[in-house]
Backbone as CSV, one residue per row, in Angstrom:
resi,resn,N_x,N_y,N_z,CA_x,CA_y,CA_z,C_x,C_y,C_z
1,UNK,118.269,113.560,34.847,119.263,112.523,34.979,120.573,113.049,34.381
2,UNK,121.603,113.146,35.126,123.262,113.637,34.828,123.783,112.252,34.543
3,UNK,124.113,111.724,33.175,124.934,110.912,32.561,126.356,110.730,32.741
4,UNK,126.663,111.878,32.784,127.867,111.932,33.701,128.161,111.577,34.633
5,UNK,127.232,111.492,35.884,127.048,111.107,37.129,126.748,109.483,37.226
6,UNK,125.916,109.011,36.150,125.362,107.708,35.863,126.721,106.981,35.930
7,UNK,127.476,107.058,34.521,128.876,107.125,34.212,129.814,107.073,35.534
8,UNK,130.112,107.812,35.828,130.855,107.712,36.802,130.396,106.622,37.890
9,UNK,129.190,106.916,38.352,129.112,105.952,39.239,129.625,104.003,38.650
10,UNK,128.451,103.713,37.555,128.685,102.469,37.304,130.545,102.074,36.720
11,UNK,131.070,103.219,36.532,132.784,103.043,36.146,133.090,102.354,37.948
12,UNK,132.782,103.227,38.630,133.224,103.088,40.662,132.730,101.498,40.496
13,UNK,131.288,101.053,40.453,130.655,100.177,41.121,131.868,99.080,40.255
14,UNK,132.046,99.198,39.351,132.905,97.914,38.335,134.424,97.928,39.104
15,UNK,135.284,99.212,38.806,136.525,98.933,39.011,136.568,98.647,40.959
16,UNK,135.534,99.105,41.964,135.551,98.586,43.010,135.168,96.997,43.390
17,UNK,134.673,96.750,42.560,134.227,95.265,42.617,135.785,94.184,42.060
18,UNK,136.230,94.588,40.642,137.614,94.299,40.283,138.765,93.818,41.314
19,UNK,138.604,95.233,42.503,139.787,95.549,43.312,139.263,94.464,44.333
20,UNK,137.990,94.460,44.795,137.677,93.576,46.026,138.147,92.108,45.232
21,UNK,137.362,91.720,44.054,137.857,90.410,43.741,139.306,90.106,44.062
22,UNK,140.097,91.382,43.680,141.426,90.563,43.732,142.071,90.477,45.314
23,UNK,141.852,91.395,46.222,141.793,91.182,47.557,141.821,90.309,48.249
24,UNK,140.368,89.870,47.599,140.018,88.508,48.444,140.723,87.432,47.856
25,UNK,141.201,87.280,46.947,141.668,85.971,46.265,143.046,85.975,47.103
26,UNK,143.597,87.033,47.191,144.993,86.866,47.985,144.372,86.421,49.638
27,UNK,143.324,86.850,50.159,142.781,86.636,51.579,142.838,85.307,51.633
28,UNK,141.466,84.872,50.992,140.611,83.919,50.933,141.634,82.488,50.443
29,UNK,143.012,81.987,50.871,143.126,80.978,50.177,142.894,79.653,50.387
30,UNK,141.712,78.896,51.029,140.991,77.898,50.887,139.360,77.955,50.597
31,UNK,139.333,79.082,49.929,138.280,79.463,48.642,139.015,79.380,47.163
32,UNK,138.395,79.025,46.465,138.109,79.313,45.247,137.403,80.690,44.809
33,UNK,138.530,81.539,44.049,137.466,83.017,43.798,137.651,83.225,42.825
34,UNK,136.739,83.292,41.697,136.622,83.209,40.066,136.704,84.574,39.898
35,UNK,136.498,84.980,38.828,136.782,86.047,37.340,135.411,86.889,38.048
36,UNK,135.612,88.465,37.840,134.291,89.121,37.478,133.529,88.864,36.434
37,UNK,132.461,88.637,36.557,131.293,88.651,35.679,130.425,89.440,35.971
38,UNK,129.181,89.604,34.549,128.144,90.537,34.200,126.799,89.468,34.844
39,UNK,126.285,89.594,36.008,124.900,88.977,36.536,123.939,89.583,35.999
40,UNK,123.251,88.858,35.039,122.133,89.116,34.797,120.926,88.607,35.487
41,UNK,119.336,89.250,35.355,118.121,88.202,36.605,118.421,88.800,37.701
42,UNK,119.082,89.695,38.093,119.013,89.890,39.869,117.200,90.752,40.352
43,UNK,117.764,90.891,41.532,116.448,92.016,42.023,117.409,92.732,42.953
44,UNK,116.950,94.150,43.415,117.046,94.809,44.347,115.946,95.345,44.973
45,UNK,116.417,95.291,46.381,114.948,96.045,47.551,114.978,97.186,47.564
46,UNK,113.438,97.778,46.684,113.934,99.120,46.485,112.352,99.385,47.174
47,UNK,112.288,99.636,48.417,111.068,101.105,48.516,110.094,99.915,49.142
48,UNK,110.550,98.919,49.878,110.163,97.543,50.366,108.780,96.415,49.411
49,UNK,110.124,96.239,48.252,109.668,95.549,47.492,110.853,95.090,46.376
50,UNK,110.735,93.741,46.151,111.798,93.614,45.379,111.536,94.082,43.709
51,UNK,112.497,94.447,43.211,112.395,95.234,41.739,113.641,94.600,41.120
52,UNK,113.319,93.932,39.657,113.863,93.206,38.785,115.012,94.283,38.329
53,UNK,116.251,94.031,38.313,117.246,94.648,37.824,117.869,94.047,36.183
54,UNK,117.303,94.756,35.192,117.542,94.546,33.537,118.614,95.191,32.884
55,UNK,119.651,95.512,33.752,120.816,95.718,33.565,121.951,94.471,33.975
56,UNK,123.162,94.617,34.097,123.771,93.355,34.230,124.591,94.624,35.791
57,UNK,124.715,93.409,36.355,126.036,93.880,37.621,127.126,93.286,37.838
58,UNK,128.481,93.525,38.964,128.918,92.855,38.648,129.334,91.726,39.838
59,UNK,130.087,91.011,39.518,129.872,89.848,40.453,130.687,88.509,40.409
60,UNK,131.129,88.154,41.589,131.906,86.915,41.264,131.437,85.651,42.368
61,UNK,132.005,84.490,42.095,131.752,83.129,42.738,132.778,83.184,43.434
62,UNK,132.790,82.809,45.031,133.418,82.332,45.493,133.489,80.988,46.294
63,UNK,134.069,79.863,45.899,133.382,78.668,46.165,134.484,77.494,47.292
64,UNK,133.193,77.439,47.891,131.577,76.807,47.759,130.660,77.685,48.375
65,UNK,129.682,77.823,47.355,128.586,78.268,47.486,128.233,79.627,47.705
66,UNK,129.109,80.492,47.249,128.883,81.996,47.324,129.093,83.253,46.306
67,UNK,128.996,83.795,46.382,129.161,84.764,45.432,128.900,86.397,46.231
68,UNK,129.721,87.390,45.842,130.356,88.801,45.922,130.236,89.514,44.714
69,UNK,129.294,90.666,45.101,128.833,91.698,43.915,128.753,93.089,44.024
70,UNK,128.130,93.806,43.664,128.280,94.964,43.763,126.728,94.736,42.814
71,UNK,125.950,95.961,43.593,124.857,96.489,42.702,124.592,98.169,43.295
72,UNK,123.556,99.019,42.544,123.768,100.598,42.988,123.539,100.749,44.580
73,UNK,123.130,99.770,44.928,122.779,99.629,46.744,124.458,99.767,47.429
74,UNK,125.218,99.188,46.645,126.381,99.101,47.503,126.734,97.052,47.275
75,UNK,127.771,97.329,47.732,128.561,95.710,48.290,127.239,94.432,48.861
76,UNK,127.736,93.216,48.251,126.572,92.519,49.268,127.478,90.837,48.966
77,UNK,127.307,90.190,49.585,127.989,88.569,49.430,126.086,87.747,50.113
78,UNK,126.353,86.677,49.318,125.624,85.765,49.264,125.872,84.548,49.382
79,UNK,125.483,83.041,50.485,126.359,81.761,50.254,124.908,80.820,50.647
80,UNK,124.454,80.337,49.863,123.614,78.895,49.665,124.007,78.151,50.675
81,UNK,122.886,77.346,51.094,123.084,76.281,52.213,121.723,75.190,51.854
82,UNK,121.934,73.947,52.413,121.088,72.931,52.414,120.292,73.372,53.236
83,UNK,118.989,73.715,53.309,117.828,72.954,54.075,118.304,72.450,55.239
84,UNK,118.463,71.256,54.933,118.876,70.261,56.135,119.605,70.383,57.095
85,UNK,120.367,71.451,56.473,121.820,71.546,57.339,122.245,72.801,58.151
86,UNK,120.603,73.224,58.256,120.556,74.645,58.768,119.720,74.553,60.009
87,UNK,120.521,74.886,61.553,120.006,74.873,62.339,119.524,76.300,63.200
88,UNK,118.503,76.079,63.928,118.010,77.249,64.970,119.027,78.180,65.350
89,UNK,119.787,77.465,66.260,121.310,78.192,66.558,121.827,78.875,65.285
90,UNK,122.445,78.518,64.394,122.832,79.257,62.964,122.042,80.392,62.780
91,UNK,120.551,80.240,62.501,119.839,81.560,61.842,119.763,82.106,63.206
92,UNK,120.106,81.788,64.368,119.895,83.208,65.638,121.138,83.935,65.561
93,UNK,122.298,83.410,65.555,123.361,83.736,65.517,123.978,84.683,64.065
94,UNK,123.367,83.844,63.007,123.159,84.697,61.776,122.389,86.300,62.096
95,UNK,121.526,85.619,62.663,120.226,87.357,62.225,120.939,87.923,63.937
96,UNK,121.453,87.684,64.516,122.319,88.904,65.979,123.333,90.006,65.308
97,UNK,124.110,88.989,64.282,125.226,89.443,64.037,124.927,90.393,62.479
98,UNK,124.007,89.781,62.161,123.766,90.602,60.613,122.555,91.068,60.356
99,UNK,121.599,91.278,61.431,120.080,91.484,61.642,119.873,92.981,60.296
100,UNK,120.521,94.062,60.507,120.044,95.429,60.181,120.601,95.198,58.287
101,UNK,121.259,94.467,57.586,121.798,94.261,56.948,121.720,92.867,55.703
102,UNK,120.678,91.577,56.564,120.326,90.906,55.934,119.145,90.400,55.221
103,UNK,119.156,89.150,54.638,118.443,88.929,53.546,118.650,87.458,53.783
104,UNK,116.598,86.497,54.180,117.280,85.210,53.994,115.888,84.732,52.966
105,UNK,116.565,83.935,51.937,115.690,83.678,51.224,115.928,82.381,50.473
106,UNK,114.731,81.894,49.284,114.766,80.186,49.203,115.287,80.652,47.864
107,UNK,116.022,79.624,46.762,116.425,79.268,45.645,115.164,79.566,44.827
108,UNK,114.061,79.162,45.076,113.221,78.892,44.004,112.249,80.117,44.142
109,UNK,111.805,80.347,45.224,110.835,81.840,45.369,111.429,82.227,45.820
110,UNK,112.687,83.079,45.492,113.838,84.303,45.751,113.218,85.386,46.114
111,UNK,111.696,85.838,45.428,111.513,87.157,46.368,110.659,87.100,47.454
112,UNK,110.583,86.144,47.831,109.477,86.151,49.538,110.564,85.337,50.266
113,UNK,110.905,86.530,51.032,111.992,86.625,52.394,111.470,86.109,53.621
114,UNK,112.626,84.784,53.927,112.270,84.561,55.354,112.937,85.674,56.360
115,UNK,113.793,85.930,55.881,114.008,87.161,57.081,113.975,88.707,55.854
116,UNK,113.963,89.886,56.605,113.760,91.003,55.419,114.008,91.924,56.691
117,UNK,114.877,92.746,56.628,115.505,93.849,58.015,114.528,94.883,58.068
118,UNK,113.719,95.254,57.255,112.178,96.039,56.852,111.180,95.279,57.315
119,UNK,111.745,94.331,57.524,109.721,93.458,58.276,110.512,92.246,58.838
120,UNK,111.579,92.453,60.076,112.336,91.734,60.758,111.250,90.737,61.612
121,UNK,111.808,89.256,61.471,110.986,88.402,62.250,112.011,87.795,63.421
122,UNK,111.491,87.155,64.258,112.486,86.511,65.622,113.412,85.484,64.987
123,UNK,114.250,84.957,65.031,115.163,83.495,64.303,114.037,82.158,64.288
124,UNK,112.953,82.102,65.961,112.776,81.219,65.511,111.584,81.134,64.783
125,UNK,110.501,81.836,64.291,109.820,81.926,63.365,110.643,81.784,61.827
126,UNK,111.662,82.597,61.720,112.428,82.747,60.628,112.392,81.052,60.138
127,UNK,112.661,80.137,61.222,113.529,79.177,61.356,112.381,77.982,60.904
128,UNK,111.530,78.252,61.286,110.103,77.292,61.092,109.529,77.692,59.807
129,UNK,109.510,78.931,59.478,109.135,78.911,57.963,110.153,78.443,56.770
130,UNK,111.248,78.223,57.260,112.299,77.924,56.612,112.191,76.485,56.749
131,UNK,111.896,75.525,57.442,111.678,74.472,57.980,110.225,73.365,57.318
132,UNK,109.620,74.823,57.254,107.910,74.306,56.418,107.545,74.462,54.899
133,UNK,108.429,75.302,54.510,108.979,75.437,52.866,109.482,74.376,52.246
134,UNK,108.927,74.867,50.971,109.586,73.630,49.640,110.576,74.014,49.303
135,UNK,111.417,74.486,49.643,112.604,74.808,49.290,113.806,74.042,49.734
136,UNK,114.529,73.646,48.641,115.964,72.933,49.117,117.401,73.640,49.616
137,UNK,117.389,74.625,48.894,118.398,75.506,49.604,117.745,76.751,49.619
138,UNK,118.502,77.689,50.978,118.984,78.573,51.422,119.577,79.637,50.952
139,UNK,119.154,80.733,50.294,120.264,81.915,50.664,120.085,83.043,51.997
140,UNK,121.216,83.465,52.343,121.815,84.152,53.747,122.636,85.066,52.871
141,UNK,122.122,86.237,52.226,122.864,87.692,51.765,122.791,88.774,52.687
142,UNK,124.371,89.027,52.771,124.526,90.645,53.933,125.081,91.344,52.738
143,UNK,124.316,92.584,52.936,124.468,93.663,51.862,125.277,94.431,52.708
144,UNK,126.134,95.596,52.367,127.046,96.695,52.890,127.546,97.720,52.157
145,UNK,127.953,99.004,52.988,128.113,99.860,51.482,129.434,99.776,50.940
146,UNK,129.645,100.778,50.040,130.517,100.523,48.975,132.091,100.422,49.278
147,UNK,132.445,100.333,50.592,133.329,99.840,51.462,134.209,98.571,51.266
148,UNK,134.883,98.393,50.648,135.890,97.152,50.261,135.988,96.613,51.937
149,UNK,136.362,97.122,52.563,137.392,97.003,54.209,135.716,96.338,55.068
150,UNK,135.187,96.748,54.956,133.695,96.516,55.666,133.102,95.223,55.108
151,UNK,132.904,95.036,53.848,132.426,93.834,53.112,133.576,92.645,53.544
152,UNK,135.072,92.828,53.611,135.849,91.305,53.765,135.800,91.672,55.236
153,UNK,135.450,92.204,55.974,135.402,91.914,57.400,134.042,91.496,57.769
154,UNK,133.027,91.828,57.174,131.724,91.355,57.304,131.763,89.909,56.496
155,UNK,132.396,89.601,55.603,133.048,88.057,54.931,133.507,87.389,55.791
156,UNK,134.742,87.344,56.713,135.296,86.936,57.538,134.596,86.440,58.665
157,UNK,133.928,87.559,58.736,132.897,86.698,60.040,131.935,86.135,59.818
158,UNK,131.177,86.100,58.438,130.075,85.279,58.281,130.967,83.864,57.687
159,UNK,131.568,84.001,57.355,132.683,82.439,57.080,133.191,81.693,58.317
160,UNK,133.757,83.003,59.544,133.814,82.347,61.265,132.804,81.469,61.166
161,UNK,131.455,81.987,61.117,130.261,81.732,61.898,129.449,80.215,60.780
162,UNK,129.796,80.429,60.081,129.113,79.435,59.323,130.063,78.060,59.217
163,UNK,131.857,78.514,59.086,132.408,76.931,59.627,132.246,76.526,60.845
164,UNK,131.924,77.580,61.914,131.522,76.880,63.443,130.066,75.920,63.663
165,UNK,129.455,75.619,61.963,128.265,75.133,61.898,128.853,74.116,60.899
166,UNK,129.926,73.991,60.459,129.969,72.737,59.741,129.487,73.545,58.016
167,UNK,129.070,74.437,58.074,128.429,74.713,57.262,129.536,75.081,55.782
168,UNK,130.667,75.374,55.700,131.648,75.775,54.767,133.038,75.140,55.167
């Protein structure tokens, strides 16, 4: 292990996350986009399995209902949704546009994925287990790499696609 290399990287993953926050705050102005913070509790999919991350990353809220981070995977945004308020159309249109890249999963059992791009299911299976769950909300995370320009254009369109649902 090169410490140096360690170093360097987690200096990139912080001051790139910094620069995107402030980006978007000038983009984004009928969001709310808070302060970087240290996320502690995450997981990452490492080796198709999720693995508890006991370091902190970094990460901000952008609201309602989302949040923009950075972990050693690269860039990823995340935005909560009701249950209720999530239709067939949405998760097909979701998993077309973000299939190779996403992550859909419940609030409360965060690591058993209704959708997982490693063990990809159709929308509408996705859609019925999502439907037959105890779960009240929704997360819909697209991960990307360490690309500032790629992550707010992959933002942009999952924000298109989710106010064309009422959804934000």
């Amino acid at each position: 292990m090169d410490i140096r290399e360690i170093h360097n990287f987690l200096n990139k993953m912080w001051e790139e996350t910094f620069k995107l926050r402030e980006e978007l705050r000038e983009e984004l102005k009928d969001f709310e986009v808070e302060e970087v913070g240290e996320v502690f509790n995450a997981y990452l999919y490492v080796d198709g399995r999720w693995e508890e991350m006991k370091y902190p990353h970094p990460a901000f809220t952008i609201r309602p209902g989302g949040e923009v981070g950075a972990t050693p995977q690269g860039f990823y945004f995340v935005f909560a949704f009701s249950k209720d308020e999530l239709t067939k159309e949405f998760i097909g249109r979701f998993l077309r546009k973000f299939k190779k890249q996403s992550f859909i999963y419940g609030m409360k059992n965060f690591l058993e994925d209704f959708y997982n791009p490693n063990n990809p299911r159709g929308y509408e299976e996705v859609f019925e287990k999502i439907k037959n769950s105890d779960e009240e909300f929704i997360n819909f995370e697209v991960d990307t790499s360490f690309n500032r320009e790629e992550l707010k254009r992959k933002l942009r369109e999952f924000i298109e696609l989710a106010r064309e649902f009422d959804l934000l």
